[in-house]
ZAVEXVEX-355450 format. One line per 2 residues: number of its first residue (from 0); their letters; for each residue x negated, y negated, z of C-alpha. Coordinates in steps of 0.001 Angstrom, whole numbers, plus 500000, padded with zeros to 6 digits. Layout:
<atoms>
NUM	a	X Y Z | ... .
</atoms>
This chain:
<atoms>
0	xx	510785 520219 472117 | 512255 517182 472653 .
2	xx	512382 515760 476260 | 515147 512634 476993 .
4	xx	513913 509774 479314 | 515599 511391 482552 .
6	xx	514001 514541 481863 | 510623 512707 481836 .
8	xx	511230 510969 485326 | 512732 514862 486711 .
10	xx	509531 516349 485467 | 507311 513631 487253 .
12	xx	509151 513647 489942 | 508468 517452 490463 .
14	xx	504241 516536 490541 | 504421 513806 492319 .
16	xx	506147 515232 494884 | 504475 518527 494584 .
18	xx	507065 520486 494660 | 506513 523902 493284 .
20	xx	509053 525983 491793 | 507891 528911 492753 .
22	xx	509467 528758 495469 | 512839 530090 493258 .
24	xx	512894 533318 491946 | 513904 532475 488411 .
26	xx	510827 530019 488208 | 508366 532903 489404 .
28	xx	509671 535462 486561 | 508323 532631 483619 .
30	xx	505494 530596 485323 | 502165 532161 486103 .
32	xx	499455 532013 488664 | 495968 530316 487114 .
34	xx	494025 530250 490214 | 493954 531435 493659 .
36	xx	491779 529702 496623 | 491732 531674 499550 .
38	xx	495576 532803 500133 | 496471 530126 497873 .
40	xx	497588 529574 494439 | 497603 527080 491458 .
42	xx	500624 527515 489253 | 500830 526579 485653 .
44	xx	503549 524287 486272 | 501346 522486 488777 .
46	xx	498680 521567 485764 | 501397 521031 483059 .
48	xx	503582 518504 485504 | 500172 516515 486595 .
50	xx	499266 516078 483045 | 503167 514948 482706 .
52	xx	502239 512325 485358 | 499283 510845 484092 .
54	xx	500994 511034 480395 | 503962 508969 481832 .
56	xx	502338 506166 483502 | 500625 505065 480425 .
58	xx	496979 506950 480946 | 495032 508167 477876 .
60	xx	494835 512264 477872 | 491862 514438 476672 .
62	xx	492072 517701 475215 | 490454 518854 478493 .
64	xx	493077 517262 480623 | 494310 520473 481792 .
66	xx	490286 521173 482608 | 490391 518164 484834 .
68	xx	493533 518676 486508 | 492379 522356 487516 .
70	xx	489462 520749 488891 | 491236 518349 491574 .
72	xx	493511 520868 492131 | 490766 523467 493492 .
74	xx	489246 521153 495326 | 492466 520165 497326 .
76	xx	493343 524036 497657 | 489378 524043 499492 .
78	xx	490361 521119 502130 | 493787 522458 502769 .
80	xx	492212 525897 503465 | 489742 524327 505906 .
82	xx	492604 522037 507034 | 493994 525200 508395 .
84	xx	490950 527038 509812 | 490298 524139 512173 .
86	xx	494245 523591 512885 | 494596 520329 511639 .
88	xx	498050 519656 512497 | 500151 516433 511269 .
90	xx	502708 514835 513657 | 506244 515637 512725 .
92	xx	506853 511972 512640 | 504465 511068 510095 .
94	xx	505768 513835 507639 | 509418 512292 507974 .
96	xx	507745 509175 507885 | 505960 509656 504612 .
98	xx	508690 512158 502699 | 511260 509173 504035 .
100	xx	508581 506594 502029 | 508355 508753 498486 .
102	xx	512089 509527 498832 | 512771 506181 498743 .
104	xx	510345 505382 495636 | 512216 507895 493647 .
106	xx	515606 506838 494180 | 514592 503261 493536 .
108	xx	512951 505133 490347 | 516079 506751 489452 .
110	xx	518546 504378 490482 | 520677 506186 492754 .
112	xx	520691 508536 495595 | 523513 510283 493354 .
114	xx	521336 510327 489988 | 518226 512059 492804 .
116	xx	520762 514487 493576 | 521912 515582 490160 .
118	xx	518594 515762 489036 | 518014 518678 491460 .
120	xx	521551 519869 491992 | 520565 519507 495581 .
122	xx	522052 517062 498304 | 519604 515050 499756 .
124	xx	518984 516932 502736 | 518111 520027 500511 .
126	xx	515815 518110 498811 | 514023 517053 502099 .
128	xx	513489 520570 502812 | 512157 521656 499963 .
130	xx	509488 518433 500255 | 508706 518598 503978 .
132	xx	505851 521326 504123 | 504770 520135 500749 .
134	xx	504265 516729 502107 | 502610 518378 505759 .
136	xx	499951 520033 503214 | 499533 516907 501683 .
138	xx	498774 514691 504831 | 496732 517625 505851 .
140	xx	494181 517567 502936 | 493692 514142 503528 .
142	xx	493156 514189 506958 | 490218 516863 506045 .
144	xx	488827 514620 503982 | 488583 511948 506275 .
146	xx	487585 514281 508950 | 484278 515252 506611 .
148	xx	483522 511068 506229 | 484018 509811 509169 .
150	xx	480991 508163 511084 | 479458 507723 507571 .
152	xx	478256 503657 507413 | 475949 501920 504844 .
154	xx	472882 500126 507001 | 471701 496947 505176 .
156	xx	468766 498870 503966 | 470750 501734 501928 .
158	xx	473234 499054 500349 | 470003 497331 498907 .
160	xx	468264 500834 497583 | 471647 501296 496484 .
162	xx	471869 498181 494801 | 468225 498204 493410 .
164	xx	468732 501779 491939 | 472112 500897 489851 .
166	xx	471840 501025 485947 | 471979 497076 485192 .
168	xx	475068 498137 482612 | 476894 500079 485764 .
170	xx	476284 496723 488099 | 480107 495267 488139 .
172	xx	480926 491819 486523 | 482573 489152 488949 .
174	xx	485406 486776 488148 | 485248 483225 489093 .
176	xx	486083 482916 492322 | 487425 480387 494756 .
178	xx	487335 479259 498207 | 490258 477077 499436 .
180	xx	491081 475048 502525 | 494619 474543 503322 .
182	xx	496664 472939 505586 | 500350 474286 505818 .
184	xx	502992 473129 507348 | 507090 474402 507614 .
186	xx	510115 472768 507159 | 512215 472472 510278 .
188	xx	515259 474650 510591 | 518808 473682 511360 .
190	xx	521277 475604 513812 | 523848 475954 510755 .
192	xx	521532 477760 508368 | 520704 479865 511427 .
194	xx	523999 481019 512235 | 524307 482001 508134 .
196	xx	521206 484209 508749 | 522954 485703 511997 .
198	xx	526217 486735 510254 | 524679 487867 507327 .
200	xx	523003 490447 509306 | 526065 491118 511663 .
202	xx	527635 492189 508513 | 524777 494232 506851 .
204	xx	524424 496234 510448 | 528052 496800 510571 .
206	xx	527786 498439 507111 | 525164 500783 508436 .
208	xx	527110 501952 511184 | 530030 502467 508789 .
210	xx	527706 504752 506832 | 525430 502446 504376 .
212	xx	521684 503904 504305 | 519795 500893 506309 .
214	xx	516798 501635 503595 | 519065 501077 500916 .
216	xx	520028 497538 502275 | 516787 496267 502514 .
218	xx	515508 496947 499351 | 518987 495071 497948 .
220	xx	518781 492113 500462 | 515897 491922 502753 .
222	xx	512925 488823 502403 | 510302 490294 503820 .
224	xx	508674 490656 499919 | 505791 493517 501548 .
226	xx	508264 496252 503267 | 511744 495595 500979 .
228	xx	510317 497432 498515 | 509800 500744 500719 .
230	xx	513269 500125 501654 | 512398 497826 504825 .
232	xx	510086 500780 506394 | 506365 499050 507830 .
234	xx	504535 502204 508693 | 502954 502977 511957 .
236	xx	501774 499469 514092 | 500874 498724 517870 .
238	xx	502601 495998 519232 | 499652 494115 519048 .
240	xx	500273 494109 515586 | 503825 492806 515514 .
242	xx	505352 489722 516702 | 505789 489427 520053 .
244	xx	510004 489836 519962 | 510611 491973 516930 .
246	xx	507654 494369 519090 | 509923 494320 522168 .
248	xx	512896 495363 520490 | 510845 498191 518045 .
250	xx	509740 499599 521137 | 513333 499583 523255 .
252	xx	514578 501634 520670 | 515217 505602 521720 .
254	xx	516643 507104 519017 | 515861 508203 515374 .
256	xx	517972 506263 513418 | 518924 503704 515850 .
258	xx	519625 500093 514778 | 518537 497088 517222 .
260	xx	520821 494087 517737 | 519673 490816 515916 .
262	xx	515897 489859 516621 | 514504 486265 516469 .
264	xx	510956 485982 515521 | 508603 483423 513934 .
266	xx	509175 484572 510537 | 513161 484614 510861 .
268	xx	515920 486992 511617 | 516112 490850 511577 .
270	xx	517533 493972 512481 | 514958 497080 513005 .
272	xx	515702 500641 512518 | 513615 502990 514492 .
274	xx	511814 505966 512370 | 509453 507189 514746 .
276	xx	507373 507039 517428 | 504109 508419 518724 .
278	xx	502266 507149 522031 | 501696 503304 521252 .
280	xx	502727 503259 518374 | 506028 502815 516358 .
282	xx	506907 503230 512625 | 510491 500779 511890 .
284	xx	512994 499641 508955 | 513646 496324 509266 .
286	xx	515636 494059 506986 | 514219 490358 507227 .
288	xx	516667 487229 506548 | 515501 484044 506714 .
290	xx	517404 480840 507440 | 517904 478520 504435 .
292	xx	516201 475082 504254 | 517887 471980 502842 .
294	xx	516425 469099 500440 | 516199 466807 503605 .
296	xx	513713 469362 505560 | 511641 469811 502744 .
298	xx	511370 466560 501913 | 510239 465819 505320 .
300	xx	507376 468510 505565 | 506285 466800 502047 .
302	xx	506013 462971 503509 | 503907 464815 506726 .
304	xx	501230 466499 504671 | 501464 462777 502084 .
306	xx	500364 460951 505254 | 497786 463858 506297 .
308	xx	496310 463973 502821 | 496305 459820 502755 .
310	xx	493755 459925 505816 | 491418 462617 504471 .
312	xx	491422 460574 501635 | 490648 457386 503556 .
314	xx	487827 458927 505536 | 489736 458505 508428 .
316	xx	490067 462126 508940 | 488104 465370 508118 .
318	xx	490210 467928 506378 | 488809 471028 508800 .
320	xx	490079 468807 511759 | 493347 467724 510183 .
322	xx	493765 471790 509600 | 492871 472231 513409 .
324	xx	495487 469791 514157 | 498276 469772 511619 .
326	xx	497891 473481 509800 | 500767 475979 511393 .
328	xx	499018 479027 509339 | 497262 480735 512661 .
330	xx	495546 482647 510406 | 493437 479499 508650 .
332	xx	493738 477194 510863 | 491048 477307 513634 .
334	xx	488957 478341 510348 | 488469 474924 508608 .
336	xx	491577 476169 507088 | 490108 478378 504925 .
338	xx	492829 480828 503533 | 491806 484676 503492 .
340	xx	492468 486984 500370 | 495281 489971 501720 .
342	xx	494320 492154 499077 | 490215 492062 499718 .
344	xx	490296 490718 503287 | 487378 488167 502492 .
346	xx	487690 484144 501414 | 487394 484260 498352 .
348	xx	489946 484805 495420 | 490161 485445 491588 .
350	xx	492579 483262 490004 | 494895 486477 489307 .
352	xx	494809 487139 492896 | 496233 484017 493918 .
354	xx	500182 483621 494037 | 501819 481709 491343 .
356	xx	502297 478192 493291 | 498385 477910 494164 .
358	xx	497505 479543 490778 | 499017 476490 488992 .
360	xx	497719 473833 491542 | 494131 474927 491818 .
362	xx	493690 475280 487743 | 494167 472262 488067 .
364	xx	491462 470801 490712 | 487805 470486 490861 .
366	xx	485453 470986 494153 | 486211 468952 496957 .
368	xx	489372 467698 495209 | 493034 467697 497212 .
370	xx	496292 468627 495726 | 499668 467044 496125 .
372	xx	502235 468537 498665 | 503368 471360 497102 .
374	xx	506323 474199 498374 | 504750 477719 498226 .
376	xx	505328 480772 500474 | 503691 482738 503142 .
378	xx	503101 486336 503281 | 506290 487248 504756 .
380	xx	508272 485166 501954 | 509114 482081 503852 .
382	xx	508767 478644 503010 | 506059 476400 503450 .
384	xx	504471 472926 502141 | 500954 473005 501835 .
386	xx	497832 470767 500441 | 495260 472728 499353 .
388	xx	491073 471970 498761 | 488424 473407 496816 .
390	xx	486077 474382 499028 | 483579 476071 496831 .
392	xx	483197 477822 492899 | 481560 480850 492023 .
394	xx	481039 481185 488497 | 481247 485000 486959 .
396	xx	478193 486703 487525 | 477123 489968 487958 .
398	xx	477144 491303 491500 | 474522 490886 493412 .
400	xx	473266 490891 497265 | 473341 487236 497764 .
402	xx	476907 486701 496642 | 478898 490028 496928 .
404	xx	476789 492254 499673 | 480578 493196 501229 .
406	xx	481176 494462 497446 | 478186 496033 496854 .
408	xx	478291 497718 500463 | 482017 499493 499669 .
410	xx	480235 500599 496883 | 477669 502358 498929 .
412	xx	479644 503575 501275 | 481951 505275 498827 .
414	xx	478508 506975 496984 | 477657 508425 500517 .
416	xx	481326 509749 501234 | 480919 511222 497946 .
418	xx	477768 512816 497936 | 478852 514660 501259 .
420	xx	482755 516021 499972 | 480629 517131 497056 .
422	xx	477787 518955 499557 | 480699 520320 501453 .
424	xx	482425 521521 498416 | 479553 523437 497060 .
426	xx	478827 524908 500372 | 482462 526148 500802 .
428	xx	482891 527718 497137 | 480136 530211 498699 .
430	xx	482334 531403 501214 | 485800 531190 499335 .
432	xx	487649 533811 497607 | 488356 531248 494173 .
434	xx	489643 533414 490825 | 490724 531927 487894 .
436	xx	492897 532861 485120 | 490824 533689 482172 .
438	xx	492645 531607 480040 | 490580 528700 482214 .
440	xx	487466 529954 481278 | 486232 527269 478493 .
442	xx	486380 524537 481286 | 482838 523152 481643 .
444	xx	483110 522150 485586 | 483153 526175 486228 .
446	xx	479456 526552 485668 | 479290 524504 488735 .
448	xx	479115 527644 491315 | 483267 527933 490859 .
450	xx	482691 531744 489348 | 480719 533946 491032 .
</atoms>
C-alpha cells in the first residue's frame, strides 16, 4: 500500500501523541489487543504506529522492531499501573501545559492549525480532548520513574569502580575541547529603535485580542531563539529564575490566557501570556522583540573592546580583571570570564557546540591568543561584541577520571538508575497480571520472567 507524505506525518502524529483509536468503535472492530498489563492493554496499532515513528525520523529498523517496541511498551503499562496504586496525580496545569507544548510541535509540523484539523476531522478543541488523559498517563509514568530514582547519587568511589570496570572499547572517545575567556560588551540603545520595538508589540497584542493565537505569533516573530520555537511558551520557573520585571508582570497575571501590557527587561521588550500557575511557580508565552542597533552603536562597542584588548596586550592589564571590569555577561564575568557550555553546563566546549561566530574565530586562535572584536549573540538572541581567549586545549582522548570525572559520573549514575527500574521491573512482573498475544511469542525478551 502506498502511503502519501501527509499520511506519514497523520500516522506519526497518532504515536507520538499516543492517541489510541480504540477509543472509536469502528477502530475496535479491525485492531486487536496484543497484551494486557493489569487492566490495561497494548493495541496493535500502538506497535505498528511506534515502528512508523522510528521509521520516519530516519532510524534503522530490525526485523524484531515490533519485539522491541512491545518491550517499552510493557514496561510503561508496569509504571503507569503503579502510578495509579500509589495515586500519583499530575497537576491539571502541567497536562495543559505539556498537550499545549506537543500541540504546538505538530502544527508547526503540519503547517497549519487548519491542515491539524483536517487531518483528524476534529476542531482543535476535540483534538485536545482526545489527548488530555493520554498526555496525564504520560506525565504519570514518568513521574514513577523518577519516583523509583530519586535519592540515587554516585560517591567518588562507585564512579571510579565504575570507571575501572568499563570494557576499554565501551570507554567513550572525547572531542577536542576548549576553554574560553571572554569579555562582552553591548551596544548602546537609542530611544527611536525603542519605540519601533514598543509598537511592534502594541500591534502583535492587539492582534491577539482580535483573535490571533499568541503561540502562533511568537513562533512567526518573536527573538527569543530558545522559547519561539514552542510558540513563545518557557515552562514552569520561580521568579528567581526570571528577570526581575518580566517576573513581576508573569506573576500579576490572573487569568488563563491573559496577555500583560509591554514589559521592559534586560534582554528587550515583551508581552507574556499566562498558561498556568502552581504555588511559586508560573509557566508563560512570551514573544521577545528586541530594539534594533545602528552602524554607529556597534561601531562604538567595537573601538571599547579595541582599547580593552590593546592593554591586555600591553601588559597593562590582565584579561580576568579587564572581564571583572569591562565584561557585561553576569554569567562569565566574576569568573575570569570564562564562558559556560548551555548544553553540558561545564567550561568546556566541542567546536560543534560552539555558535557559528566563536566557531569561526576560535579555529582560528592558538592558547593564550586574543581575537579581534567580533559581533556575536547571547543566549536570548541579542547583540553583543565580544573578544574572546583561549584559555586551555584538550586534545581527543578517551575519557578518563582526571579529565572528564563529571562525564564519567552521569555515566554512573545512569547504570545505578538502571539497575534499580530493572530490579523493580522484575519484582513487579511477579505480581502483575501480563498476557500476551500468541502471535508475540518468538520475542526473545519474554524468557525474561514476562510469561509465567
Amino acid at each position: 500500500m502506498k502511503i502519501t507524505f501527509s499520511k506519514q506525518i497523520f500516522l506519526v502524529l497518532l504515536f507520538i501523541f499516543s492517541v489510541s483509536i480504540a477509543n472509536s468503535q469502528e477502530k475496535m472492530m479491525i485492531d486487536r489487543i496484543v497484551a494486557t498489563v493489569g487492566d490495561k492493554i497494548i493495541l496493535q496499532s500502538d506497535i505498528e504506529n511506534q515502528v512508523l515513528q522510528i521509521m520516519s525520523q530516519g532510524y534503522a529498523t530490525s526485523s524484531d522492531m515490533d519485539c522491541e517496541v512491545l518491550h517499552q511498551l510493557l514496561t510503561q503499562k508496569l509504571l503507569l499501573t503503579q502510578a495509579e496504586l500509589d495515586s500519583i496525580e499530575v497537576g491539571v496545569s502541567r497536562i495543559e501545559s505539556e498537550l499545549e507544548r506537543r500541540l504546538m510541535y505538530f502544527v508547526r509540523q503540519v503547517g497549519s492549525e487548519k491542515k491539524l484539523e483536517e487531518f483528524y476531522n476534529k476542531s482543535i478543541i476535540e483534538i485536545k480532548e482526545d489527548f488530555r488523559p493520554l498526555i496525564a498517563e504520560q506525565l504519570k509514568t514518568q513521574m514513577m520513574q523518577s519516583s523509583l530514582v530519586s535519592g540515587i547519587d554516585a560517591s567518588p568511589k562507585t564512579v571510579k569502580k565504575f570507571y575501572k570496570d568499563l570494557p576499554e572499547d565501551s570507554i567513550p572517545m572525547i572531542n577536542t575541547q576548549y576553554e574560553i575567556n571572554q569579555i562582552l560588551v553591548y551596544p548602546s540603545q537609542n530611544e527611536d529603535a525603542k519605540n519601533e520595538s514598543r509598537d511592534k508589540l502594541l500591534n502583535l497584542r492587539q492582534r491577539i485580542i482580535d483573535g490571533e493565537r499568541f503561540s502562533t505569533l511568537a513562533v512567526l516573530y518573536s527573538q527569543d531563539p530558545g522559547s519561539a520555537r514552542r510558540g513563545g511558551e518557557l515552562g514552569f520557573r520561580s521568579r528567581d529564575e526570571l528577570d526581575p520585571e518580566f517576573a513581576k508582570a508573569a506573576f500579576r497575571l490572573t487569568d488563563d490566557g491573559g496577555i500583560s501590557r509591554i514589559i521592559e527587561s534586560e534582554y528587550g521588550f515583551h508581552i507574556i501570556q499566562l498558561i498556568a500557575k502552581e504555588s511559586n511557580q508560573v509557566n508563560v508565552r512570551h514573544i521577545l522583540i528586541i530594539p534594533e542597533v545602528n552602524i554607529e552603536q556597534k561601531v562604538a562597542a567595537k573601538n571599547k573592546l579595541d582599547s580593552i584588548s590593546n592593554l591586555i596586550k600591553l601588559d597593562s592589564l590582565r584579561f580576568d580583571k579587564a572581564a571583572l571590569i569591562f565584561s557585561e555577561d553576569e554569567q562569565s564575568r566574576l569568573n575570569e570570564g570564562l564562558m559556560v557550555n548551555p548544553m553540558t553546563a561545564s567550561t568546556r566546549f566541542a567546536l560543534d557546540e560552539l555558535p557559528s561566530q566563536e566557531y569561526n574565530v576560535i579555529k582560528k586562535l592558538k592558547v593564550g591568543e586574543i581575537s579581534e572584536p567580533f559581533e556575536s549573540r547571547d543566549k536570548n538572541g541579542k547583540i553583543a561584541y565580544k573578544i574572546i581567549k583561549i584559555k586551555n586545549l584538550i586534545e581527543s582522548h578517551r575519557a578518563n577520571l582526571n579529565d572528564d570525572y563529571e562525564l564519567i559520573e552521569q555515566m554512573t549514575l545512569m547504570g545505578k538508575q538502571q539497575g534499580v527500574i530493572e530490579e523493580w521491573i522484575q519484582e513487579k512482573k511477579k505480581k502483575t497480571y501480563i498476557h500476551i498475544d500468541e502471535s508475540f511469542l518468538k520475542c526473545e525478551f519474554l524468557e525474561d520472567g514476562w510469561i509465567k
